[in-house]
N, C-alpha and C positions, 0 to 999 in steps of 0.2 A: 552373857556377853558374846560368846559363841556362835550364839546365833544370830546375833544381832548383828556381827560385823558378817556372816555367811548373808545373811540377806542384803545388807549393803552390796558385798561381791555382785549378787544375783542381780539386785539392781543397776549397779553399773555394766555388769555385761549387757541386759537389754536395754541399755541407754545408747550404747555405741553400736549395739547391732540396729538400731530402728535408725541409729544415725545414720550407719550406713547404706543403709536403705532409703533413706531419703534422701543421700548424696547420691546414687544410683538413679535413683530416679530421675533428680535434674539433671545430670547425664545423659540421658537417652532422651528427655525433653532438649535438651538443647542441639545436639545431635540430630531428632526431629526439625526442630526448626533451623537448622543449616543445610535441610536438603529443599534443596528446589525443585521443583515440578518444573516438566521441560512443557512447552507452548504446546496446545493443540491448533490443528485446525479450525475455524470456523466456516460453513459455507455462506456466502454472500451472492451466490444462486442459484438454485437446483435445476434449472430449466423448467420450471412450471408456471412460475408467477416473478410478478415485479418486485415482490416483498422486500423490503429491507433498503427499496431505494424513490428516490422521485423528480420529478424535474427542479432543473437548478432554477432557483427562486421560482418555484410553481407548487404543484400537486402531482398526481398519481401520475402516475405513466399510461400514456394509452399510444392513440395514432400519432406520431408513423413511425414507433419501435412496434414490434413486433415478436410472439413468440414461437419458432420453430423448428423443430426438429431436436428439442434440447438448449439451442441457444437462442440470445436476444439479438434482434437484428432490425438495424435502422436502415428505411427506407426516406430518403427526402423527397419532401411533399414537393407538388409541381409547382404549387405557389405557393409562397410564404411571405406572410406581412416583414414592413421593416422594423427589423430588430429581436424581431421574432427567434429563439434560439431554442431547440431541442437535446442541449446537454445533459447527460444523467448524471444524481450522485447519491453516493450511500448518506440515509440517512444517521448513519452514525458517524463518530468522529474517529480517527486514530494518531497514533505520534509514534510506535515504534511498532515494526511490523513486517511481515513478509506477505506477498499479495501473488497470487499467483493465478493466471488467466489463459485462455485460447483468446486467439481474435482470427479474424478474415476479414482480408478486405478483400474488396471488388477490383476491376483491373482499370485504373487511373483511380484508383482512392485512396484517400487520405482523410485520418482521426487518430485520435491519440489518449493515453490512458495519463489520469491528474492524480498529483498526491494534495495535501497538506491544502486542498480548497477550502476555502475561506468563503461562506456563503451571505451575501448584504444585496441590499438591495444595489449601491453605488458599484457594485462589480457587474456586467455586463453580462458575466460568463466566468465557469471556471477556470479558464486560460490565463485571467486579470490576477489570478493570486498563483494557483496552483501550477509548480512545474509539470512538463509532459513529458511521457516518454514516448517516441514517435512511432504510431503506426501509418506504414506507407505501403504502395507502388513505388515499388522502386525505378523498376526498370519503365514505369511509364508515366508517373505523376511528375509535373515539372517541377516542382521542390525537392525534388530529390539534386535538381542539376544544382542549385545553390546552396550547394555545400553539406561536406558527410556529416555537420552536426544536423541535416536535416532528414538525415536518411532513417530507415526503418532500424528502430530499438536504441537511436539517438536518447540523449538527454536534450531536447530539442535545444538548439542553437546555442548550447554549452559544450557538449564532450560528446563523441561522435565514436563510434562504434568501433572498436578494434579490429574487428574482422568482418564480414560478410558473413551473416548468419542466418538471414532472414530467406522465407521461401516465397514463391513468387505468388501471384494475387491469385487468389480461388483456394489457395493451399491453408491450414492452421497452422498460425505460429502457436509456441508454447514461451510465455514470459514469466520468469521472476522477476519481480524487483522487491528487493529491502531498500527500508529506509530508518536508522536506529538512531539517533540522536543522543544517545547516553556514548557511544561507540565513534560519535561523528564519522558515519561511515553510509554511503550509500551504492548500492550497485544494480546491474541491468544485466538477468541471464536469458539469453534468447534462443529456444532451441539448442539447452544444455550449453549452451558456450557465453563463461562470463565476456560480455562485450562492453559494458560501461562501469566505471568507481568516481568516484566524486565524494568529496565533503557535501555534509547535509546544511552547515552554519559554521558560523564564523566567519574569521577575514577570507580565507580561502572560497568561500561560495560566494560570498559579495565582491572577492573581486568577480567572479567568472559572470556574476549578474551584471556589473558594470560594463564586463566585455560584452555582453550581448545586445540584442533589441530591447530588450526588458531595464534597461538599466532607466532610471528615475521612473518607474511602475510601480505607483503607490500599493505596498500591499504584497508585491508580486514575491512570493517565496519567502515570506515574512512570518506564516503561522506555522509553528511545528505540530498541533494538532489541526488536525483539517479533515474534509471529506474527499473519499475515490471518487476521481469523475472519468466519464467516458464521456466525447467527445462526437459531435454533429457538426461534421466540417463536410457539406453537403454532399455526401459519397455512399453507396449503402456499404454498411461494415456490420460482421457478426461478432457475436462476444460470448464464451460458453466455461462450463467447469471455474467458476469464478469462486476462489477461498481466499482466506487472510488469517495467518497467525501471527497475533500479539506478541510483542518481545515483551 
């Protein structure tokens, strides 16, 4: 009997210690699964090729973007049929994200960088969905005179740039922009200085859509997942060091 109850002991000791070892273990399993991996970057263009992007409602990229020196650079053609539009956009989609770019423009140029584009045949261009953020000439493109929500690293003709950040045409700007949707929170860094925040949705961004041009523009700021577009607003403008990480 002696031993009979010594072995029960012995069994119950290694009942509790394998228990606790397998309480241990989902411990550190759960623990694992409460760490989050922070976002890396993704590049979206190394200056080599077109990869990863293509004309809005078209095909591949060719004439009259252009690859040099590292970056992409659109030149407007002398003539262009009507309706004709040279806008680019990533063929991927995104919804929470940080984007991070160079651009140049020319001196009296004007293009601008699209979130959350919505690509159909019934949209024109990405402009029809997607908000911009403005690249400009400032001190010489004449949209800059009607008004600072039209000025360079605007949220175009919504929320207009807190300070004066931009450098002047021939020079590289450096932009951030997020745009997070889980966070409803969007903003515009422009050469290190936050200059634009805005709601991404909600009643807050539909009113500010009502207050603008865009206000009854079917579509316009309507998709939280969408395509980057860059913009052929007929001025030659460069674009280079282009990444984006995913929130």
């Amino acid at each position: 009997m002696k031993r009979l109850a010594l072995l029960a002991v012995l069994i119950a000791a290694f009942s509790c210690k394998e228990k606790a070892k397998e309480n241990a273990t989902e411990e550190v399993a759960k623990e694992e699964k409460q760490v989050v991996e922070e976002p890396t970057w993704t590049v979206l263009f190394d200056g080599s090729s077109f990869d990863g992007w293509h004309v809005y409602n078209g095909g591949e990229i060719g004439e009259p973007w252009k690859l040099e020196d590292g970056a992409m650079v659109y030149y407007p053609p002398k003539e262009r049929k009507k309706g004709e539009v040279y806008d680019i956009v990533t063929d991927k989609d995104y919804t929470n994200f940080v984007l991070s770019l160079e651009w140049k423009i020319s001196e009296g140029g004007n293009s601008g960088i699209f979130y959350g584009v919505f690509e159909d045949g019934k949209f024109g261009a990405p402009y029809a969905t997607g908000p911009e953020i403005q690249v400009l000439d400032d001190e010489r493109h004449p949209d800059a005179k009607n008004g600072t929500t039209h000025q360079a690293g605007a949220l175009y003709d919504m929320i207009a740039p807190s300070e004066k950040a931009v450098k002047p045409a021939g020079e590289w700007n450096q932009v951030e922009l997020t745009i997070n949707h889980e966070t409803n929170q969007g903003q515009v860094v422009l050469n290190g200085k936050k200059v634009v925040e805005f709601p991404v949705h909600g009643p807050k961004w539909d009113e500010m859509v009502s207050n603008s041009k865009f206000n009854g523009w079917e579509g316009f700021g309507a998709y939280q997942t969408g395509k980057i577009g860059l913009q052929d607003h007929g001025n030659i403008v460069s674009f280079r060091n282009i990444k984006i990480k995913e929130l």
